[in-house]
N, CA and C atoms of all chains as a GROMACS GRO file, in nm:
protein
  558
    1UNK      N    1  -2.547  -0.419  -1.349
    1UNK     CA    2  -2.514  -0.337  -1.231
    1UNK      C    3  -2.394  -0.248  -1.264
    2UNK      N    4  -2.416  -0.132  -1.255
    2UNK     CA    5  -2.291  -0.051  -1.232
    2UNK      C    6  -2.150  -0.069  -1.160
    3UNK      N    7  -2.041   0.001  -1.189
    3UNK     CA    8  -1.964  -0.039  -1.100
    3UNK      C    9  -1.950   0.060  -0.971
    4UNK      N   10  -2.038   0.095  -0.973
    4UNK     CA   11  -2.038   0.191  -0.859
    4UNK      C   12  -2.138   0.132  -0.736
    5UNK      N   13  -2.237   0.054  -0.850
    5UNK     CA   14  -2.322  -0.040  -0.755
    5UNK      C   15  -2.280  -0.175  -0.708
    6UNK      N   16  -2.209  -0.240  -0.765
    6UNK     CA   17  -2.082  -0.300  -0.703
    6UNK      C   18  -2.043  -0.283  -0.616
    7UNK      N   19  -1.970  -0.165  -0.585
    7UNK     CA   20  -1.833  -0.128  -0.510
    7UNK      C   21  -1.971  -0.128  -0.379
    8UNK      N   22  -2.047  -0.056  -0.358
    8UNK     CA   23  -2.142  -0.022  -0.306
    8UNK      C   24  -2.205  -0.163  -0.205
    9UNK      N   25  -2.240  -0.243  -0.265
    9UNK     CA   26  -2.298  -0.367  -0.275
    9UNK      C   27  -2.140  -0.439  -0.187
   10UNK      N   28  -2.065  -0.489  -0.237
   10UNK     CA   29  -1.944  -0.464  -0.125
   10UNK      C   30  -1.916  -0.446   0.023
   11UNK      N   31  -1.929  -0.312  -0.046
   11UNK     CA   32  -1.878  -0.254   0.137
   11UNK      C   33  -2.054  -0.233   0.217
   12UNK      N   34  -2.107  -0.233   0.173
   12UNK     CA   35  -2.304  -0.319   0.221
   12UNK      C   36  -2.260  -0.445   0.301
   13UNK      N   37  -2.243  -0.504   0.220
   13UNK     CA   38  -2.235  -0.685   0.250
   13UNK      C   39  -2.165  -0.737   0.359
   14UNK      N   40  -2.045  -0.648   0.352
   14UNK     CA   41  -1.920  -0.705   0.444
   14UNK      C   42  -1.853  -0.574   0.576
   15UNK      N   43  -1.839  -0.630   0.689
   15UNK     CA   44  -1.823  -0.552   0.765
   15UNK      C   45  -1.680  -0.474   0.750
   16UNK      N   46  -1.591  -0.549   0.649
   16UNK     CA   47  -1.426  -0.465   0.678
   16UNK      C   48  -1.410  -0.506   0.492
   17UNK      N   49  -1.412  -0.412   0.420
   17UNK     CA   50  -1.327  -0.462   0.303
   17UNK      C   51  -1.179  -0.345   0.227
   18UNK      N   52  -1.153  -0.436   0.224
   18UNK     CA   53  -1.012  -0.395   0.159
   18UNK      C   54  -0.973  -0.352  -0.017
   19UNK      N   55  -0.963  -0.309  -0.050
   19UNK     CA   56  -0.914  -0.254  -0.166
   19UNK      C   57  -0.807  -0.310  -0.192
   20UNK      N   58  -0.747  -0.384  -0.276
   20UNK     CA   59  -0.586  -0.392  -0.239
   20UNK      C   60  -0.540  -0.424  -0.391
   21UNK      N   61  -0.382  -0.428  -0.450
   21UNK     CA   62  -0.343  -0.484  -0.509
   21UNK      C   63  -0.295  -0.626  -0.505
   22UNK      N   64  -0.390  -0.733  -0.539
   22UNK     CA   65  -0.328  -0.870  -0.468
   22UNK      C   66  -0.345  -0.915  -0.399
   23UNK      N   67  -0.364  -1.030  -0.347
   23UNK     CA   68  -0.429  -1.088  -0.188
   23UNK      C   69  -0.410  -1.058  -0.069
   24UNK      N   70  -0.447  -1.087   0.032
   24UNK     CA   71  -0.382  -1.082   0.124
   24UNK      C   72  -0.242  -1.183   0.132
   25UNK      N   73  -0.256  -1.294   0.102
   25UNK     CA   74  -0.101  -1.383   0.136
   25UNK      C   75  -0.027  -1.378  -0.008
   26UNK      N   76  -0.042  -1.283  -0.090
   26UNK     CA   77   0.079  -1.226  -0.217
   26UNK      C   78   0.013  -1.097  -0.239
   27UNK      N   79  -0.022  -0.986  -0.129
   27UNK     CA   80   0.000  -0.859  -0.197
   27UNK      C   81   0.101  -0.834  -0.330
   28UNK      N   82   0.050  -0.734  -0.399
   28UNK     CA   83   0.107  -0.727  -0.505
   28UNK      C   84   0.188  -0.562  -0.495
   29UNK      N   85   0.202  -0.496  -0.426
   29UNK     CA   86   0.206  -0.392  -0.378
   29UNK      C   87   0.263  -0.323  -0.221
   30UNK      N   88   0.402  -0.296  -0.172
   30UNK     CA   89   0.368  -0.241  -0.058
   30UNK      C   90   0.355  -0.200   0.075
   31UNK      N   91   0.249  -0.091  -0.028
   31UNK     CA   92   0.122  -0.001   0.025
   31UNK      C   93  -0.005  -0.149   0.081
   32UNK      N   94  -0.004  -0.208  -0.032
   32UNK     CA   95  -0.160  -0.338  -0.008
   32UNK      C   96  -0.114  -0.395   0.122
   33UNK      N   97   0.024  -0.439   0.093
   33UNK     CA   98   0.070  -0.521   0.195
   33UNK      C   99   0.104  -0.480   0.350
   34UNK      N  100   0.120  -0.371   0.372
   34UNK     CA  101   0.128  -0.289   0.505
   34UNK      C  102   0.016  -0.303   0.543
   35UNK      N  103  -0.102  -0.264   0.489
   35UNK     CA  104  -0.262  -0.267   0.531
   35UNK      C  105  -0.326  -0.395   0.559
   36UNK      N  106  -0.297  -0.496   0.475
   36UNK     CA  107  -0.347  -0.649   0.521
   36UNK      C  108  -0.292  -0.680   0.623
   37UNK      N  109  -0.093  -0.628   0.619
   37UNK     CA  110  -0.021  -0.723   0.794
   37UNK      C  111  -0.121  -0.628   0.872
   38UNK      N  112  -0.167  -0.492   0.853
   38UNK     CA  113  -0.218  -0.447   1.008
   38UNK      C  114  -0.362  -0.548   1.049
   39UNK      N  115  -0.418  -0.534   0.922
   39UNK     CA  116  -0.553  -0.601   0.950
   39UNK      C  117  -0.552  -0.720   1.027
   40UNK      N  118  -0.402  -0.790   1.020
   40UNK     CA  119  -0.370  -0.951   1.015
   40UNK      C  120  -0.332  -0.949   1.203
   41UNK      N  121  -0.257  -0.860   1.182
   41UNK     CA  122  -0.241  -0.836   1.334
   41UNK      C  123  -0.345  -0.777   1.457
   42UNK      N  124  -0.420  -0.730   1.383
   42UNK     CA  125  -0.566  -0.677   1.438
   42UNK      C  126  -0.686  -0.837   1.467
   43UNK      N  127  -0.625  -0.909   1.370
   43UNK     CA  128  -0.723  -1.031   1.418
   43UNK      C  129  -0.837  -1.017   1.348
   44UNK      N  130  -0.866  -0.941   1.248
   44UNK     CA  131  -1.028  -0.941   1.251
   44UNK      C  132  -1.056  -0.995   1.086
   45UNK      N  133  -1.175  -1.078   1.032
   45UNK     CA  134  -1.185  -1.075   0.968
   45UNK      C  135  -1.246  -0.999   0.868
   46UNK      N  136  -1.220  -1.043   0.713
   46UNK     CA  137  -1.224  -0.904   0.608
   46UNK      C  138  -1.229  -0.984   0.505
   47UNK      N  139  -1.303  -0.877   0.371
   47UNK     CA  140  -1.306  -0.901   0.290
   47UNK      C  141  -1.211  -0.839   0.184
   48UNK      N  142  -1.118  -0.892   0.085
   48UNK     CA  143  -1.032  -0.808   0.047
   48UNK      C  144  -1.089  -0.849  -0.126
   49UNK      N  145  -1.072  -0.701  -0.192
   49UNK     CA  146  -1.139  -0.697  -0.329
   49UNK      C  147  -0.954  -0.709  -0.415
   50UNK      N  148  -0.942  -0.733  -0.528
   50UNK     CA  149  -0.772  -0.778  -0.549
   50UNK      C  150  -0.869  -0.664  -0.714
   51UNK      N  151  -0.803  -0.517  -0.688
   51UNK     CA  152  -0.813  -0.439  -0.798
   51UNK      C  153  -0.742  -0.503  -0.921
   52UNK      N  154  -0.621  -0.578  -0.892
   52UNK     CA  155  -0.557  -0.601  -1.020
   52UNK      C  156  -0.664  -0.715  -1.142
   53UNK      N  157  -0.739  -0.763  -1.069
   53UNK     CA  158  -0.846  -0.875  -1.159
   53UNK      C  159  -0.944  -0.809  -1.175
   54UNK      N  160  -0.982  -0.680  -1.178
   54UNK     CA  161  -1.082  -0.618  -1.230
   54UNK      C  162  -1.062  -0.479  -1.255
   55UNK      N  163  -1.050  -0.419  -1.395
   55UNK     CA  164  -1.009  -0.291  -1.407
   55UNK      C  165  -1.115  -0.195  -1.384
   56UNK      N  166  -1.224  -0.249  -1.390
   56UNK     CA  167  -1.363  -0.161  -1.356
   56UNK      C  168  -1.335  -0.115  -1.220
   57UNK      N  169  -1.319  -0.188  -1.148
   57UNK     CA  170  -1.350  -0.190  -0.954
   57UNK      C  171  -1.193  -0.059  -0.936
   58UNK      N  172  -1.077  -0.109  -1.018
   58UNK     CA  173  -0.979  -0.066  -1.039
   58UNK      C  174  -1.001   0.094  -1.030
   59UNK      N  175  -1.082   0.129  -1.196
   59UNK     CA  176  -1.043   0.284  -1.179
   59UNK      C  177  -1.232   0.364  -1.056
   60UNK      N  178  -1.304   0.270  -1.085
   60UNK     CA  179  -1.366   0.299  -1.010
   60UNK      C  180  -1.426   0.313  -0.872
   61UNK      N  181  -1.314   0.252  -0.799
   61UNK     CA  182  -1.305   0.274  -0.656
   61UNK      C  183  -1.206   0.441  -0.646
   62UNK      N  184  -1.156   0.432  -0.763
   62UNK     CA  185  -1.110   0.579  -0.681
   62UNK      C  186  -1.201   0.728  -0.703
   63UNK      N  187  -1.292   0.699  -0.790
   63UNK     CA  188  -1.409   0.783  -0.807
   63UNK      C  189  -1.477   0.803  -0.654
   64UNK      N  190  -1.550   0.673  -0.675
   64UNK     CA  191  -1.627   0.616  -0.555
   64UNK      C  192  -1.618   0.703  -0.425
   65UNK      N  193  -1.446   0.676  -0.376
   65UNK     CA  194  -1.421   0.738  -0.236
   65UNK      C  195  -1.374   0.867  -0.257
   66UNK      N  196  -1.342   0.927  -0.396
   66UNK     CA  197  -1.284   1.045  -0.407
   66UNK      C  198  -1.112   1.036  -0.338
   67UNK      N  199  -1.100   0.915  -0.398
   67UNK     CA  200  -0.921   0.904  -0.325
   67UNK      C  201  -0.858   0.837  -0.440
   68UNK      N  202  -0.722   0.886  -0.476
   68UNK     CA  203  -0.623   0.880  -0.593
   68UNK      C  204  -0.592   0.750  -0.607
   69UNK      N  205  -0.587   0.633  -0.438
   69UNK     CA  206  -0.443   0.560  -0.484
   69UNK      C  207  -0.558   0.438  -0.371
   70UNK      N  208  -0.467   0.317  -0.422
   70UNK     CA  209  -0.533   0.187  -0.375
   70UNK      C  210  -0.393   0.166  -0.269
   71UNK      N  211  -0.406   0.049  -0.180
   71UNK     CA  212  -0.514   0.034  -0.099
   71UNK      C  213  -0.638   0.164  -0.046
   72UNK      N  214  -0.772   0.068   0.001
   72UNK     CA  215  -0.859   0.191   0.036
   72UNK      C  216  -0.945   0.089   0.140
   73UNK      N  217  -0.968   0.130   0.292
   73UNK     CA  218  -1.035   0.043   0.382
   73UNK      C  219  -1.144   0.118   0.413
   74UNK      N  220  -1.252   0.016   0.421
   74UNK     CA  221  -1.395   0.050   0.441
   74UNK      C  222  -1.415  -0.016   0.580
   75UNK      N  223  -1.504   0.020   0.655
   75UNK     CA  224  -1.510  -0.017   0.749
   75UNK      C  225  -1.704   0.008   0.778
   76UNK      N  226  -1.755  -0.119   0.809
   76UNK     CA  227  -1.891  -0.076   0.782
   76UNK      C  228  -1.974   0.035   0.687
   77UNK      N  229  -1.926   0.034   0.572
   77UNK     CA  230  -1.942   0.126   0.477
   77UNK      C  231  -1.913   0.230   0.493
   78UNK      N  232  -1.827   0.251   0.587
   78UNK     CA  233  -1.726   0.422   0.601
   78UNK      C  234  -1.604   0.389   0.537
   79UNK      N  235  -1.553   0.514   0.436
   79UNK     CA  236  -1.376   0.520   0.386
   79UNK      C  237  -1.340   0.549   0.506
   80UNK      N  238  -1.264   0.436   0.561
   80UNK     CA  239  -1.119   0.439   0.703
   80UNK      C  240  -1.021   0.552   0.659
   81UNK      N  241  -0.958   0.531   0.497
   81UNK     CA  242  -0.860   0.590   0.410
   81UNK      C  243  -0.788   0.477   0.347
   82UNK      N  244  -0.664   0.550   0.362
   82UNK     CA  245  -0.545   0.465   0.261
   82UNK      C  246  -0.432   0.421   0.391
   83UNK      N  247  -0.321   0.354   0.298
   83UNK     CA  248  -0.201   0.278   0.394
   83UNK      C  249  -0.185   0.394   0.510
   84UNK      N  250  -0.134   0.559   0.429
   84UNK     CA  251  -0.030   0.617   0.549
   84UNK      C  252  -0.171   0.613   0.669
   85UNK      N  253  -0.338   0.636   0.652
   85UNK     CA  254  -0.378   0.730   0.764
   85UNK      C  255  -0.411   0.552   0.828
   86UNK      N  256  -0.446   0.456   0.761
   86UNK     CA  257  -0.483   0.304   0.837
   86UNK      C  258  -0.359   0.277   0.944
   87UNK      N  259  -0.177   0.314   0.889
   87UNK     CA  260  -0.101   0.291   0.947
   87UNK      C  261  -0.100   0.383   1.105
   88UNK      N  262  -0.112   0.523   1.062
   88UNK     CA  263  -0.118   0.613   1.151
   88UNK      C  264  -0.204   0.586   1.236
   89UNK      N  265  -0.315   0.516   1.238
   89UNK     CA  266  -0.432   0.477   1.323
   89UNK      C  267  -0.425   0.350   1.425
   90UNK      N  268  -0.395   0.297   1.345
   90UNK     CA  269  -0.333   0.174   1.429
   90UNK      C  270  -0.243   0.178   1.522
   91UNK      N  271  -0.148   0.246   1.458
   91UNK     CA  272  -0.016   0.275   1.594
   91UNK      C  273  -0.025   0.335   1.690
   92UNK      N  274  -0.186   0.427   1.682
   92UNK     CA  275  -0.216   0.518   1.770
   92UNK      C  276  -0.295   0.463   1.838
   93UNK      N  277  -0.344   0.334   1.806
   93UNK     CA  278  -0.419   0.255   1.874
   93UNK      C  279  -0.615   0.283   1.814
   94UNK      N  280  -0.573   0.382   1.733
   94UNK     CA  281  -0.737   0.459   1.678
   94UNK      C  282  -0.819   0.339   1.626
   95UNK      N  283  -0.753   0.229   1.521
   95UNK     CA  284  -0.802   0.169   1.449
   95UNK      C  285  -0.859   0.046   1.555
   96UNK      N  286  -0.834  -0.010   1.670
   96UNK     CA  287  -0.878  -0.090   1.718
   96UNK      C  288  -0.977  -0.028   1.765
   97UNK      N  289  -0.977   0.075   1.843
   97UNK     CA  290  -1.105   0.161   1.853
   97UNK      C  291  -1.202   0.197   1.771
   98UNK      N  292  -1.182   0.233   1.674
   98UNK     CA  293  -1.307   0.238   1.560
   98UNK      C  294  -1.338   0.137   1.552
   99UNK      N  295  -1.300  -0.058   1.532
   99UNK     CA  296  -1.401  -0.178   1.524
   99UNK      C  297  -1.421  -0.199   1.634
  100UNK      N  298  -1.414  -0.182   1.766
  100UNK     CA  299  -1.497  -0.189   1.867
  100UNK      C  300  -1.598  -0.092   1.859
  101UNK      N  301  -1.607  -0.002   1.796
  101UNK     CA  302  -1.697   0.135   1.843
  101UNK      C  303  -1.807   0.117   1.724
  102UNK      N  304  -1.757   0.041   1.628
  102UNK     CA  305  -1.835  -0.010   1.530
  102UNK      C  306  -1.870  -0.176   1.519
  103UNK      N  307  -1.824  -0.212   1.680
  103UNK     CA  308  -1.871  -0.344   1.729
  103UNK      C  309  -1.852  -0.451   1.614
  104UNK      N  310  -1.755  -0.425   1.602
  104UNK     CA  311  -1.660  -0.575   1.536
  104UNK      C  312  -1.556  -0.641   1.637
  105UNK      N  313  -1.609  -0.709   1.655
  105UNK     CA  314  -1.466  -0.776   1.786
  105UNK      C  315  -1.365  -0.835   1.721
  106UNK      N  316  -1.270  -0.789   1.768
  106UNK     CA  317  -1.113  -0.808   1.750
  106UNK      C  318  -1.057  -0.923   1.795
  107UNK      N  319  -1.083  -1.009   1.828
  107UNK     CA  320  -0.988  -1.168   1.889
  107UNK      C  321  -0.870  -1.107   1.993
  108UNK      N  322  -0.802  -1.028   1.917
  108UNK     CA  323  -0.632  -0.982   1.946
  108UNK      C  324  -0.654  -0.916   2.041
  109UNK      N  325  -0.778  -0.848   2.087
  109UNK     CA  326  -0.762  -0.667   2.141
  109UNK      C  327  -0.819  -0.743   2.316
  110UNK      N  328   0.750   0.781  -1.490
  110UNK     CA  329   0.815   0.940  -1.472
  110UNK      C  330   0.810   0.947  -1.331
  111UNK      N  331   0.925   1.048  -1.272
  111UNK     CA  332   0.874   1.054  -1.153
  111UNK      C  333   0.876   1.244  -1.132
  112UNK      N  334   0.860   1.284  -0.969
  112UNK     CA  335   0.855   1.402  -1.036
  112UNK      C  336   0.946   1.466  -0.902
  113UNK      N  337   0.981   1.592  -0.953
  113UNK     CA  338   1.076   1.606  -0.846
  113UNK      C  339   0.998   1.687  -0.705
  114UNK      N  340   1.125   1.707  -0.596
  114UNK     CA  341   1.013   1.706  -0.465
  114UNK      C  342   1.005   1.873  -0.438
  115UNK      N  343   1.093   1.966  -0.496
  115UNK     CA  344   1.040   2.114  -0.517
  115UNK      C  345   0.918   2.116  -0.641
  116UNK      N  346   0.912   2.047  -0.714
  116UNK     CA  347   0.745   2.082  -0.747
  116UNK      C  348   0.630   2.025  -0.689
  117UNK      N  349   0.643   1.942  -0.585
  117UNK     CA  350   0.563   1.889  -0.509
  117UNK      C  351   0.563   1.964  -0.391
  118UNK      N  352   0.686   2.040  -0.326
  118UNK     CA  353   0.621   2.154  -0.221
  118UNK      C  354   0.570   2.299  -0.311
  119UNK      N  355   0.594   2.304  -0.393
  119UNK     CA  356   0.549   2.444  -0.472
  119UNK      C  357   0.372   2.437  -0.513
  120UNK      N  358   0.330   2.287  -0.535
  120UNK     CA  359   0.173   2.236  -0.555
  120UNK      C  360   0.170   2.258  -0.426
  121UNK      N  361   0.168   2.216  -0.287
  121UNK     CA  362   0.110   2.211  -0.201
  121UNK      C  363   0.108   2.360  -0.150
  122UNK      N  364   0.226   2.408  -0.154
  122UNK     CA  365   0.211   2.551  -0.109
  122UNK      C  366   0.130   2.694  -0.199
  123UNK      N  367   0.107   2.625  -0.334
  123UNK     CA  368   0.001   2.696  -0.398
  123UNK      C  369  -0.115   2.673  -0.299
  124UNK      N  370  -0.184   2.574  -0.270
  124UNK     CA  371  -0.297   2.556  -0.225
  124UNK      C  372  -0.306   2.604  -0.094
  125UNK      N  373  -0.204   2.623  -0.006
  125UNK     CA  374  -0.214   2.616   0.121
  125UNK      C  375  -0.101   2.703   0.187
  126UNK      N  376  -0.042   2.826   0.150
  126UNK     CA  377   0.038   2.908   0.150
  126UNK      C  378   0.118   2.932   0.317
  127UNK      N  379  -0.004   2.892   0.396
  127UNK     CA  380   0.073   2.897   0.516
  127UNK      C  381   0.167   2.755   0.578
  128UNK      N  382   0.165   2.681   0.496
  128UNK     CA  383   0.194   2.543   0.516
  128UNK      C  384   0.350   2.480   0.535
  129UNK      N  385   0.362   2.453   0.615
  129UNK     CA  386   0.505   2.368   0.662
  129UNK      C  387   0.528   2.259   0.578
  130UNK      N  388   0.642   2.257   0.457
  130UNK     CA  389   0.591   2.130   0.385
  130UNK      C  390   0.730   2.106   0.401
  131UNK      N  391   0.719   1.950   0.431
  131UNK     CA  392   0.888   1.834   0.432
  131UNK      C  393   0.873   1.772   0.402
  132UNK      N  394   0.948   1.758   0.297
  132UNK     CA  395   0.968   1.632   0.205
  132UNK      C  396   1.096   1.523   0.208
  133UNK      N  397   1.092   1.426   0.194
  133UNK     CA  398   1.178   1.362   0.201
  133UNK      C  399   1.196   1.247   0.046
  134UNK      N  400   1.292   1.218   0.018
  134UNK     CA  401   1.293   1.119  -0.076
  134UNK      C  402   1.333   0.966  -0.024
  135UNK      N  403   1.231   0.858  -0.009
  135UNK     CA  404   1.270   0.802   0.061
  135UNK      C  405   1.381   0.712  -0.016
  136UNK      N  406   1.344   0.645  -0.146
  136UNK     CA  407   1.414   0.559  -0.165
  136UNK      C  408   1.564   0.640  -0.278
  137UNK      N  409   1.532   0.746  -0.255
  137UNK     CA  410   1.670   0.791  -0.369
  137UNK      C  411   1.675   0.826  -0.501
  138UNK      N  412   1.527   0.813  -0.516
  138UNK     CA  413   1.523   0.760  -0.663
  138UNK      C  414   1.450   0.845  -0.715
  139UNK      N  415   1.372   0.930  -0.610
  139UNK     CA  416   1.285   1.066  -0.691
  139UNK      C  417   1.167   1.004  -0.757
  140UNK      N  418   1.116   0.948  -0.670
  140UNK     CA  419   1.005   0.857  -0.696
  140UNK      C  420   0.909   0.782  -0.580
  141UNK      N  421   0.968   0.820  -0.478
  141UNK     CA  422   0.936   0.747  -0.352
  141UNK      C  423   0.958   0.840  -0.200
  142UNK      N  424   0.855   0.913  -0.215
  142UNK     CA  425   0.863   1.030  -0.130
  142UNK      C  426   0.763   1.059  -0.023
  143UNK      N  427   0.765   1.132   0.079
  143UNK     CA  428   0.698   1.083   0.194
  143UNK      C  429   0.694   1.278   0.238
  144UNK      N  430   0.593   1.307   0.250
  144UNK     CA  431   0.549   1.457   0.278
  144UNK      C  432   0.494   1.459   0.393
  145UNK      N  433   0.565   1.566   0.520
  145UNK     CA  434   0.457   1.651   0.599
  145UNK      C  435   0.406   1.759   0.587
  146UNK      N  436   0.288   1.744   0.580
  146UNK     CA  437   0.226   1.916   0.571
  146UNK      C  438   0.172   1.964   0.685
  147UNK      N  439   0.172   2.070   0.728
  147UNK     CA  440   0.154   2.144   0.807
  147UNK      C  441   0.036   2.289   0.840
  148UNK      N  442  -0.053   2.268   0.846
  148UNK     CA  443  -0.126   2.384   0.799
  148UNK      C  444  -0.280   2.427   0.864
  149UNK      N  445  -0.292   2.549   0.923
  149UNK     CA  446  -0.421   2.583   0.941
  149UNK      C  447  -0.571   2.528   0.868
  150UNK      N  448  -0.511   2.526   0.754
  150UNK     CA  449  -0.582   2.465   0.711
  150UNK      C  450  -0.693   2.335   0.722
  151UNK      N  451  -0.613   2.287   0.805
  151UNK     CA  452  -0.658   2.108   0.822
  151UNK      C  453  -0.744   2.149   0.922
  152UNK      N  454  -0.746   2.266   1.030
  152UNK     CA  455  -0.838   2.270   1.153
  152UNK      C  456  -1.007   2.246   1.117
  153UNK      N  457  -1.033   2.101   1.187
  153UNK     CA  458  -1.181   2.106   1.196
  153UNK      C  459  -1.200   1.971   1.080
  154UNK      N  460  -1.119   1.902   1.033
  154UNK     CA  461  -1.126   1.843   0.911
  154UNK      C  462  -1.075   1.710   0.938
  155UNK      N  463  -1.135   1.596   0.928
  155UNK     CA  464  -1.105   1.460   0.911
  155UNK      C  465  -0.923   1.440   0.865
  156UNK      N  466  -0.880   1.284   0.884
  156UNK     CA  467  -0.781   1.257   0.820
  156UNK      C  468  -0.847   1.259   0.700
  157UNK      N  469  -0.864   1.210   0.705
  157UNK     CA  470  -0.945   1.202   0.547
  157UNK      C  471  -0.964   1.315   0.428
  158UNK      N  472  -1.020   1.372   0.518
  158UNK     CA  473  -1.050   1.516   0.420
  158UNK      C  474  -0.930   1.592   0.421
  159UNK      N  475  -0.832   1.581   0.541
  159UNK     CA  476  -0.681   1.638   0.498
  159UNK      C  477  -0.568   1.605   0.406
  160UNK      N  478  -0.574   1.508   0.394
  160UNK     CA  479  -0.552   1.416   0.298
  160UNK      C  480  -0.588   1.444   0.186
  161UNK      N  481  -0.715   1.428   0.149
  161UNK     CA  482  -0.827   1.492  -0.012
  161UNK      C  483  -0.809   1.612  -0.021
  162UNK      N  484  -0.735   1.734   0.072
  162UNK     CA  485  -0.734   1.857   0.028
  162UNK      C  486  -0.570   1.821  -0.002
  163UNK      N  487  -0.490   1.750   0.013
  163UNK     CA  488  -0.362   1.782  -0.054
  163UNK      C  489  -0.374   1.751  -0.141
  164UNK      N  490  -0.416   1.612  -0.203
  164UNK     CA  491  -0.440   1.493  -0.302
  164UNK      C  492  -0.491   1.662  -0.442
  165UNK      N  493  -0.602   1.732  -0.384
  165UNK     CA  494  -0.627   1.784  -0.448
  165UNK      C  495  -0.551   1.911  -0.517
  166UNK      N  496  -0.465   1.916  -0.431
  166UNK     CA  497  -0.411   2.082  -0.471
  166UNK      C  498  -0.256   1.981  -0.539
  167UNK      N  499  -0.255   1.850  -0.535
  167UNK     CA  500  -0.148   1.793  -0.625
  167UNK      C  501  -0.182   1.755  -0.736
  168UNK      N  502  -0.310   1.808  -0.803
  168UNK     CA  503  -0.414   1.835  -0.900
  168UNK      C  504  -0.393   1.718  -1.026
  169UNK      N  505  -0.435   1.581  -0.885
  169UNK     CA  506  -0.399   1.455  -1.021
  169UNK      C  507  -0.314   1.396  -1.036
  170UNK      N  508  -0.241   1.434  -1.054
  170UNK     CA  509  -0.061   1.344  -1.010
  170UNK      C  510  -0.070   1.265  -0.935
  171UNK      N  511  -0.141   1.276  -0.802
  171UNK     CA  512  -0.143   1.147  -0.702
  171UNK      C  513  -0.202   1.043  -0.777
  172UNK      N  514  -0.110   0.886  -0.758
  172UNK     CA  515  -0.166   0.788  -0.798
  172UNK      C  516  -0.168   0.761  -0.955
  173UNK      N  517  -0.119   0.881  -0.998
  173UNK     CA  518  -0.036   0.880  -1.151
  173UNK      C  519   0.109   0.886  -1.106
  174UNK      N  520   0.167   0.993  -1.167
  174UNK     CA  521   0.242   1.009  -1.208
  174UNK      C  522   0.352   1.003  -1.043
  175UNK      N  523   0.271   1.034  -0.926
  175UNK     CA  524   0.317   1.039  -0.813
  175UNK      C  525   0.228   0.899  -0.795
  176UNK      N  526   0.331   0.777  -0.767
  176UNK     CA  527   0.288   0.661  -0.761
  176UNK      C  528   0.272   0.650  -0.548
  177UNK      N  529   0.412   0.670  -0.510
  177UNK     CA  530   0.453   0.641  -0.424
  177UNK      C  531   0.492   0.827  -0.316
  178UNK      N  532   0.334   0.857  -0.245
  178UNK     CA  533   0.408   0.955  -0.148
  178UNK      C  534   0.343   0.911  -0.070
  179UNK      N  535   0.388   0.894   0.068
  179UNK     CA  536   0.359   0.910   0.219
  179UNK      C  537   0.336   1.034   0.241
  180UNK      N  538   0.180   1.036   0.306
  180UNK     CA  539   0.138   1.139   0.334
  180UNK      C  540   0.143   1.157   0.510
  181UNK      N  541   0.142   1.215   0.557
  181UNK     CA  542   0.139   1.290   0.696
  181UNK      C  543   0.094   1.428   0.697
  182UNK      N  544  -0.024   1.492   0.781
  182UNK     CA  545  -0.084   1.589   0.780
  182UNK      C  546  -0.096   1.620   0.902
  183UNK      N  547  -0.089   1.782   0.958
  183UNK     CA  548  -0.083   1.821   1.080
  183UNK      C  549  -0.124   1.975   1.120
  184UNK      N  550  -0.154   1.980   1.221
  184UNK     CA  551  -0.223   2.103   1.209
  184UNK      C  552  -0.070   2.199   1.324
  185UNK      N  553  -0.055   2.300   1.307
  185UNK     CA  554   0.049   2.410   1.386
  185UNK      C  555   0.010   2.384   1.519
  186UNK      N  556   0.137   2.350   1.576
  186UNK     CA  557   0.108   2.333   1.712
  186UNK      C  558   0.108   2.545   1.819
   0.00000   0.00000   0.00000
């Protein structure tokens, strides 16, 4: 399988996945780590891919979405973006609205 | 390397000439910098795709050599 069919296969499978450097409970990064506390505070569950254990997924997620820099949130196989526009969304309240509107229920909301 | 923040408004304002660009350095260090842009440009266009048109006119550097910028994008009020 490609790594494009991978990445693909991924954000298919799982309703929220994450790009990140590092886990969620030891981001390695952050940028990773701003995006998991929002997710964390959002309540919802996710799948998070840890770029640093795979250099394939690494340089090839930024092909993929046509975006420079990791973190990168998918959201039912849509690019959400990166930290600044996930942060910007959230605070605006956008991001709880897009997983309701894409009927992921939130616990928190 | 890091790079300094007049060649990072001089890239963006190549691409986008009418553009309000502020930069800030956040951590001091010329390495950790946080940009608003400003620009007709963005009308009609995703975060996303506003975003991918700066990313682009910083022709690569993002995520190299520019490890760390905060982006913010906005259209002229």
């Amino acid at each position: 399988m490609s790594t494009s069919e991978r990445i693909q296969k991924l954000i298919d499978s799982n309703d929220i996945v994450l790009f990140m450097k590092g886990v969620p409970a030891a981001p390695q990064c952050g940028f990773s780590a701003a995006v998991a506390q929002i997710l964390a505070k959002l309540d919802v569950p996710y799948e998070s891919v840890n770029v640093l254990a795979d250099p394939f997924i690494r340089e090839g997620i930024k092909e993929f979405s046509n975006w420079p820099t990791i973190p990168q949130l998918y959201v039912k196989g849509e690019f959400v973006g990166g930290c600044d526009i996930v942060r910007e969304m959230f605070q605006a309240g956008e991001l709880a609205t897009l997983l309701t509107d894409k009927g992921i229920k939130a616990p928190a909301s | 390397m890091a790079m300094a923040a007049t060649d990072i408004e001089r890239l963006i304002k190549e691409s986008f000439p009418d553009a309000v660009v502020v930069i800030e350095d956040l951590a001091g260090d010329g390495d950790h910098y946080s940009a608003r842009v400003t620009s007709q440009a963005f009308a009609g266009k995703s975060r996303v795709q506003q975003h991918q048109m700066v990313y682009s006119a910083l022709k690569g550097q993002m995520g190299g050599v520019l490890h760390a910028l905060a982006l913010e994008t906005s259209l002229p009020k």
